[in-house]
C-alpha positions as CSV (number, residue, x, y, z in Angstrom):
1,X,18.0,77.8,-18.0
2,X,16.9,74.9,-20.0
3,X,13.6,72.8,-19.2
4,X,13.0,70.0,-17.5
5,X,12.4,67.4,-20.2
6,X,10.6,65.5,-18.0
7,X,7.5,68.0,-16.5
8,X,7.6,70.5,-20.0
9,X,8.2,68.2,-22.8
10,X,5.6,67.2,-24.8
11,X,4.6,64.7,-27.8
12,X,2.8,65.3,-30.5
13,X,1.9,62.6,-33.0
14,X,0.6,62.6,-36.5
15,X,-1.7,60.5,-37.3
16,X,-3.8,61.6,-40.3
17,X,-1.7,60.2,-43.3
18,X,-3.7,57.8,-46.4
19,X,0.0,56.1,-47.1
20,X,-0.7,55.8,-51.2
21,X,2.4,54.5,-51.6
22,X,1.9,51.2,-49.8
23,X,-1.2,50.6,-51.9
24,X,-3.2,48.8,-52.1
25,X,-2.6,47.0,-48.9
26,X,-3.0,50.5,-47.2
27,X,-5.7,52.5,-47.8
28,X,-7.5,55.9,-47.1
29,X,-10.0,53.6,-45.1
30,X,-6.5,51.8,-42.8
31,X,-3.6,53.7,-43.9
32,X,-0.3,52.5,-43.5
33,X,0.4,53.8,-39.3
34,X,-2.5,50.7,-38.5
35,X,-0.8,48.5,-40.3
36,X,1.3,45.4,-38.8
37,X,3.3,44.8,-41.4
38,X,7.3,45.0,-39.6
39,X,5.9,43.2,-37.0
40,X,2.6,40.6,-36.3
41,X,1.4,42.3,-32.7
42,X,2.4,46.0,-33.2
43,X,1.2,48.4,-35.6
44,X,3.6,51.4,-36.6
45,X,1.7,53.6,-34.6
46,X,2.1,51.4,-31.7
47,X,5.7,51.4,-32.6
48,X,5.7,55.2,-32.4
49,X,3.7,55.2,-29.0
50,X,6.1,53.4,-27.4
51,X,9.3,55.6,-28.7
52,X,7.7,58.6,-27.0
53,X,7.3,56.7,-23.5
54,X,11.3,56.5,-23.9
55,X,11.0,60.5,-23.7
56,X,8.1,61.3,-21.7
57,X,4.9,59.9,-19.5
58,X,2.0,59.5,-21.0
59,X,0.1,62.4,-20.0
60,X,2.4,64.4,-22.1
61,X,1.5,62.3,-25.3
62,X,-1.0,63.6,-27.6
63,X,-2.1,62.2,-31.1
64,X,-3.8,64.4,-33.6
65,X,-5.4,62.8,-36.5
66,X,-8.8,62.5,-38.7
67,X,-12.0,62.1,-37.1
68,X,-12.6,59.6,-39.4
69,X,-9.8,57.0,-37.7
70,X,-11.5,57.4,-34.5
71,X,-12.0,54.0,-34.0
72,X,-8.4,52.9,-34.8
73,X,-7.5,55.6,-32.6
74,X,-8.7,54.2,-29.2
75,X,-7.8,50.7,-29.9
76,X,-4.1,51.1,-31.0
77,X,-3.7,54.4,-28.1
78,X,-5.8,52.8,-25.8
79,X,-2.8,53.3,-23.2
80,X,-3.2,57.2,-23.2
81,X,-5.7,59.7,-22.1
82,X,-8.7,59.9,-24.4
83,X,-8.3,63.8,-23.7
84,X,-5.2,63.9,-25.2
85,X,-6.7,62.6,-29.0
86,X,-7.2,65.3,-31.2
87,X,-9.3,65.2,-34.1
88,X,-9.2,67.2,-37.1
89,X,-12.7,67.5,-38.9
90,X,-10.9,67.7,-42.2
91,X,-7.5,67.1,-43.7
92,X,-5.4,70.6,-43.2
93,X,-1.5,69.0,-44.0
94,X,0.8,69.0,-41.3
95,X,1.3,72.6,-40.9
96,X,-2.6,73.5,-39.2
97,X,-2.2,70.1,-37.6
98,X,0.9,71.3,-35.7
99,X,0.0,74.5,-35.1
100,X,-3.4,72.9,-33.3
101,X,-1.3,70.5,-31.0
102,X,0.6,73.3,-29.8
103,X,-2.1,75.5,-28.9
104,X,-3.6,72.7,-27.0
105,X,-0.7,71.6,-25.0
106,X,0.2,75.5,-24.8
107,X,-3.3,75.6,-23.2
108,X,-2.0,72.8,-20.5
109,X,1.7,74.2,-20.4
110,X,2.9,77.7,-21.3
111,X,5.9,76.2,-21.1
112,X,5.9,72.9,-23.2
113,X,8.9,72.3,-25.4
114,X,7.2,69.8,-28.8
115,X,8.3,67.5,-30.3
116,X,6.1,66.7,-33.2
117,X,7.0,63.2,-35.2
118,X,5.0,60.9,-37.4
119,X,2.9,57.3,-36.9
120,X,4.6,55.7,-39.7
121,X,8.1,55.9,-39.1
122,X,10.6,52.7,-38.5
123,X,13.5,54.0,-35.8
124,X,16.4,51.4,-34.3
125,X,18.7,52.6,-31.8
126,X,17.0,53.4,-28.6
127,X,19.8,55.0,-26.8
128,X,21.1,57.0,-29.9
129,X,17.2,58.2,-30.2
130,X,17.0,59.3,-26.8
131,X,20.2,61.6,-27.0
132,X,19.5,63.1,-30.2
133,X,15.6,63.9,-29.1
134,X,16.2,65.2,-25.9
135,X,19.5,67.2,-27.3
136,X,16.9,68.8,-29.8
137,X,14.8,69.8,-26.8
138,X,18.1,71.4,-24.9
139,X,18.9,73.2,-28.3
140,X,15.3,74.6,-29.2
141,X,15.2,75.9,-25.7
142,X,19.1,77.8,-25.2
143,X,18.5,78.9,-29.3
144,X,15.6,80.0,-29.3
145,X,14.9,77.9,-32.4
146,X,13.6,75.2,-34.7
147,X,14.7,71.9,-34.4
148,X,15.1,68.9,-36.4
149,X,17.1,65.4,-37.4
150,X,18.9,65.0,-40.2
151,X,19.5,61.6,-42.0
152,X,22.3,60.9,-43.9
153,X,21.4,60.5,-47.7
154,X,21.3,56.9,-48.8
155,X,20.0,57.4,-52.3
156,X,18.1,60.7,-54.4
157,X,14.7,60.3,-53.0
158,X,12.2,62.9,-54.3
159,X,10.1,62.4,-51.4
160,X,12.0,63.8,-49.0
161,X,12.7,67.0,-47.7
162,X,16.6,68.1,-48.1
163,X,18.2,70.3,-45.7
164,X,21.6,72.3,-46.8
165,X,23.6,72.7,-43.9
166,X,26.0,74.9,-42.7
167,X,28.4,75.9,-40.0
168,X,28.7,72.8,-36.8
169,X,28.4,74.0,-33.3
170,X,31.5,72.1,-31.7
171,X,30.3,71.5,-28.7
172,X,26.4,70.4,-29.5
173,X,27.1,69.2,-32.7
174,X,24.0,70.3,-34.8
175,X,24.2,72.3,-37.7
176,X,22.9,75.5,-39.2
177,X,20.4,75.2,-41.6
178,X,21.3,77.1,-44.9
179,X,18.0,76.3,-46.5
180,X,15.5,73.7,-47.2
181,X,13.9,72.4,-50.2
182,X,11.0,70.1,-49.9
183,X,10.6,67.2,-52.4
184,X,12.9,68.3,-54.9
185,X,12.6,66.8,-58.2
186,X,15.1,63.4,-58.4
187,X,18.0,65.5,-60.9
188,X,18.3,67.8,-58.3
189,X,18.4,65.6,-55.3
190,X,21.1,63.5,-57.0
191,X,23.7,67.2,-57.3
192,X,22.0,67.6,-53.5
193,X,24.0,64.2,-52.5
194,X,27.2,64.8,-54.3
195,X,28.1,67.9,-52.2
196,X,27.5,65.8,-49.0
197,X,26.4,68.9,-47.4
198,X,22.8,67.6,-47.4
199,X,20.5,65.8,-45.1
200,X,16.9,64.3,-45.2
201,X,14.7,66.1,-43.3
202,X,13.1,63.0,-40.9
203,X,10.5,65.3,-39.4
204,X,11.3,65.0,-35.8
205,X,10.5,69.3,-35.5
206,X,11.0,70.6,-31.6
207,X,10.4,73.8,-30.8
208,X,9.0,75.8,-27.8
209,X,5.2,77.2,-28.1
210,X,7.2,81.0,-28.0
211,X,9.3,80.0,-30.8
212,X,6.8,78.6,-32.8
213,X,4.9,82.4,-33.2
214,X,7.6,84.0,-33.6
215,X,8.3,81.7,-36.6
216,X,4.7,81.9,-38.1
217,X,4.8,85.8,-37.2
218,X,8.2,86.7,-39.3
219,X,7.3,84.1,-42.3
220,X,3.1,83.2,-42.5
221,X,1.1,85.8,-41.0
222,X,-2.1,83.4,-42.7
223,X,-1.4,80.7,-40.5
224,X,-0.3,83.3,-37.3
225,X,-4.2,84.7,-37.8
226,X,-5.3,80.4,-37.4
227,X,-3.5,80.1,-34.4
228,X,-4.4,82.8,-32.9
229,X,-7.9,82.0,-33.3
230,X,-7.3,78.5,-31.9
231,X,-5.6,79.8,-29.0
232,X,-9.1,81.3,-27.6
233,X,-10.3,77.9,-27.4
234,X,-8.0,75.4,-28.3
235,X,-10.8,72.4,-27.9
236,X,-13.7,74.2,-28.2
237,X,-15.6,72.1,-31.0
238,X,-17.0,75.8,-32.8
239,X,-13.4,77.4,-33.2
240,X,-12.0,74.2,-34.7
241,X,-14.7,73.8,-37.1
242,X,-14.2,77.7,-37.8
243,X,-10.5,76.8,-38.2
244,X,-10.6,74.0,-39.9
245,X,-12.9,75.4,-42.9
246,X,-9.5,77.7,-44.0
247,X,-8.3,76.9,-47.6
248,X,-4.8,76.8,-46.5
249,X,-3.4,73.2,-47.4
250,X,0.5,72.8,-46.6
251,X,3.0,70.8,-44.7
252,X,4.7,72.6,-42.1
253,X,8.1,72.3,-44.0
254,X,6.8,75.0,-46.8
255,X,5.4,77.0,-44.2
256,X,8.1,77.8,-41.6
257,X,11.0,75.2,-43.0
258,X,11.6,76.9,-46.5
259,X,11.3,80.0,-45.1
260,X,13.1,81.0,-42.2
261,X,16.9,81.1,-41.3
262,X,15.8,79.7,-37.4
263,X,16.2,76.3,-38.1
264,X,19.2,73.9,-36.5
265,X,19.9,70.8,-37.3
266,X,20.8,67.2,-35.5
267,X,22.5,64.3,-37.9
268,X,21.0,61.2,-36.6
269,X,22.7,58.8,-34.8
270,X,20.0,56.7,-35.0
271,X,18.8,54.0,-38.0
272,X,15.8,55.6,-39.6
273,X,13.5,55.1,-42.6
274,X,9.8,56.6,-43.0
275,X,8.9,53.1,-44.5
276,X,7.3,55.5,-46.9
277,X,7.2,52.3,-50.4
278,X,7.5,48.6,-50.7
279,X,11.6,49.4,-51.6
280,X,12.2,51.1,-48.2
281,X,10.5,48.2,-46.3
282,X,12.5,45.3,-48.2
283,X,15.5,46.7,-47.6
284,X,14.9,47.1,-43.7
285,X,13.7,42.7,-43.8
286,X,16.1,41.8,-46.6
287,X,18.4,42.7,-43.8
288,X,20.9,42.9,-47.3
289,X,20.3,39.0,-48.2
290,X,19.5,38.2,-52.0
291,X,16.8,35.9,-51.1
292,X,12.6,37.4,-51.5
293,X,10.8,39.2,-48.3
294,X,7.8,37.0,-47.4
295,X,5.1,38.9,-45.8
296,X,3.1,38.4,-42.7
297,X,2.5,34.3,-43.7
298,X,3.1,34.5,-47.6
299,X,4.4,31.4,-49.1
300,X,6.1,31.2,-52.3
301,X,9.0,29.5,-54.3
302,X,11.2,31.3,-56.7
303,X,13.7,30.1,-59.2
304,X,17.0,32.3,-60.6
305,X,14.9,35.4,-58.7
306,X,16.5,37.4,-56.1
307,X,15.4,40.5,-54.5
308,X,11.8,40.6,-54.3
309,X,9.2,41.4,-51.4
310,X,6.3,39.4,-51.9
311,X,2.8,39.6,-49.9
312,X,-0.2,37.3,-50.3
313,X,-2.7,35.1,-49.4
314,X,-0.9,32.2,-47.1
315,X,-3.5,29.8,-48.8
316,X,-1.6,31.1,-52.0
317,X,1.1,29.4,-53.4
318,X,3.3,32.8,-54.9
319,X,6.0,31.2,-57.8
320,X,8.5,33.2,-59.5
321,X,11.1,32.5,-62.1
322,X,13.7,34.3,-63.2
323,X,13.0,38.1,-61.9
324,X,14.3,40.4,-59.5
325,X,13.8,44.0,-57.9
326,X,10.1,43.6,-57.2
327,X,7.1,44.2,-55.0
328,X,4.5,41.5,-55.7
329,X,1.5,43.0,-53.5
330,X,-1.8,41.0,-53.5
331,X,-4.6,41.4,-51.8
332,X,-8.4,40.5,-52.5
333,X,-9.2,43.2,-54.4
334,X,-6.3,44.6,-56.1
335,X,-2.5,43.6,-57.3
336,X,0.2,45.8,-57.1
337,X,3.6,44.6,-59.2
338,X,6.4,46.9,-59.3
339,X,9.8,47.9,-59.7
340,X,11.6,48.1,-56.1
341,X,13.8,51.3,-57.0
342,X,10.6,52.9,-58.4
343,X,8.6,52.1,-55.7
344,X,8.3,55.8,-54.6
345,X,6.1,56.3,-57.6
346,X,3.4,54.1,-56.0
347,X,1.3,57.3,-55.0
348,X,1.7,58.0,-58.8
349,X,-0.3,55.1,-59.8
350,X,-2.8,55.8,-56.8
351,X,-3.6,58.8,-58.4
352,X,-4.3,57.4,-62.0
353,X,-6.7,55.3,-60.7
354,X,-8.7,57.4,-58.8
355,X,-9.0,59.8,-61.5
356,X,-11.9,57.8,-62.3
357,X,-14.9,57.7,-60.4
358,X,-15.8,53.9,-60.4
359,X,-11.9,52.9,-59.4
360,X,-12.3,54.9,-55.9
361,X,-12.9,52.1,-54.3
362,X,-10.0,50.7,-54.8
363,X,-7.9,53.0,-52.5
364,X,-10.8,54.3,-50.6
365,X,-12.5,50.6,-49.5
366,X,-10.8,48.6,-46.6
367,X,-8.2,46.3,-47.9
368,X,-8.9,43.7,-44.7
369,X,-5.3,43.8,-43.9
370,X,-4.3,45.3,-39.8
């Protein structure tokens, strides 16, 4: 008998990201899930908050994120419990991160079905959300299983996962998943496409806290021995500390995803991007017109250019003449100009320049931008 989504569903958020590849307006110091930058009153976290009150009440929300974003935290969650914001005393990946979340609502709930998604995502289609979510939680309690949301391919992104899928369930309408490759280099995501038996992995993962060690017990026995531990005292500052001083450094999707043959998946039904570069947000406020993307207030006047997402100053006049496919990102300290299709190669750059010591700063420091 399946759950009641409503008493034994549960939502956990991450939060910890440094989103390099919107540099330099976000930073390690305001990453990209504080930013306002689809809309002027709601930051994407925000955005995310209020897509898990569609599922569940608030009491069943949990964020888990650095210590460092503390502050951010309570002003852009202020509308849940402070007991339910969990702070990692180091960066882990999202595999620990998970794992944590689930022992603590496991701690609350035996029972909890999760849902795990991220702070930085851009979702339209409220009712097509809702089905597809609280189908995942049906599935991953009746299977026994992983669950997660597909997205159709649009284009061979590298930074995404890709899931191979398999044999439809009729009646549900998920699929197998064959196997998963995480990031695959962009040759091999483009022979991914052309079979059109592949789907981005949107990381929307629900599975039940039983499911979840059964996974990690079969495929990462490391990570088994962590929660374990954490399961003694899932808040208890010592164990966490203890916990979090492990070497192990993954996402969850080359820990369980790559691994095991438990894992089902949901094609959207839903619009979705993970607004993860400058391209992906100009094409969600291009909205498919020629004409440039002016950012929160940015003025500017362009001649014989097309295509461009500009962000500046609105006391700075922006001209351009004759160019197209860009990002023109300015901020006080730093300027970003790049190619929109190469966009995804943003974190790239970030890590050129802080290779050296005295250019830190410039994705460490605060770019004022919220």
């Amino acid at each position: 008998m399946a759950i009641s989504p409503k008493n034994n569903h549960f939502i956990a958020i991450l939060c910890g990201g440094t989103g390099p590849r919107l540099w330099p307006v976000s930073r390690a110091s305001n990453p990209k899930q504080f930013l306002k930058i689809l809309s002027p009153n709601s930051s994407f976290l925000q955005d995310a908050i209020k897509r898990a009150l569609w599922l569940v009440p608030k009491q069943n929300i949990y964020i888990i994120t650095n210590k460092r974003y503390q502050k951010e935290i309570k002003k852009d969650a202020a509308i849940l419990p402070k007991e339910n914001f969990l702070y990692e005393p180091r960066k882990r990946n999202t595999a620990l991160a998970m794992i944590w979340s689930t022992t603590v609502i496991a701690k609350n709930n035996p029972d909890a079905t999760i849902t795990h998604f991220a702070s930085d995502h851009f979702v339209k289609g409220k009712k097509q959300f809702i089905k597809n979510l609280k189908d995942s939680v049906e599935i991953a309690n009746k299977k026994s299983c992983l669950v997660t949301i597909g997205i159709k391919p649009t284009w061979p992104n590298p930074a995404y996962g890709y899931i191979h899928i398999g044999q439809k369930d009729s009646q549900k309408g998920f699929f197998q998943c064959l196997n998963f490759t995480e990031k695959p280099d962009k040759e091999t995501a483009k022979k991914y496409i052309k079979t059109k038996k592949y789907l981005w992995n949107a990381n929307f993962y629900t599975w039940t806290v039983k499911t979840l060690k059964e996974e990690l017990r079969k495929h990462n026995p490391d990570y088994l021995k962590l929660y374990n531990t954490l399961e003694k005292g899932p808040q208890n500052p010592k164990i966490i500390k203890k916990v979090y001083k492990t070497n192990l450094h993954i996402a969850i999707d080359k820990a369980i995803s790559e691994k095991t043959k438990n894992l089902k998946v949901i094609p959207a039904n839903f619009a979705w991007s993970d607004i993860g570069e400058w391209g992906s947000i100009h094409e969600i406020m291009s909205n498919g017109k020629p004409g440039p993307v002016n950012l929160n207030g940015t003025q500017s006047v362009n001649v014989d250019s097309q295509n461009l997402i500009i962000k500046a100053d609105p006391q700075k006049m922006v001209g351009t003449v004759g160019v197209k496919d860009l990002a023109i990102i300015d901020t006080p300290d730093a300027l970003l100009v790049c190619s929109l299709k190469d966009s995804f190669k943003v974190r790239e750059l970030v890590g050129e320049i802080v290779k050296k010591k005295k250019n830190v700063k410039y994705f460490e420091k605060q770019s004022h931008e919220r």
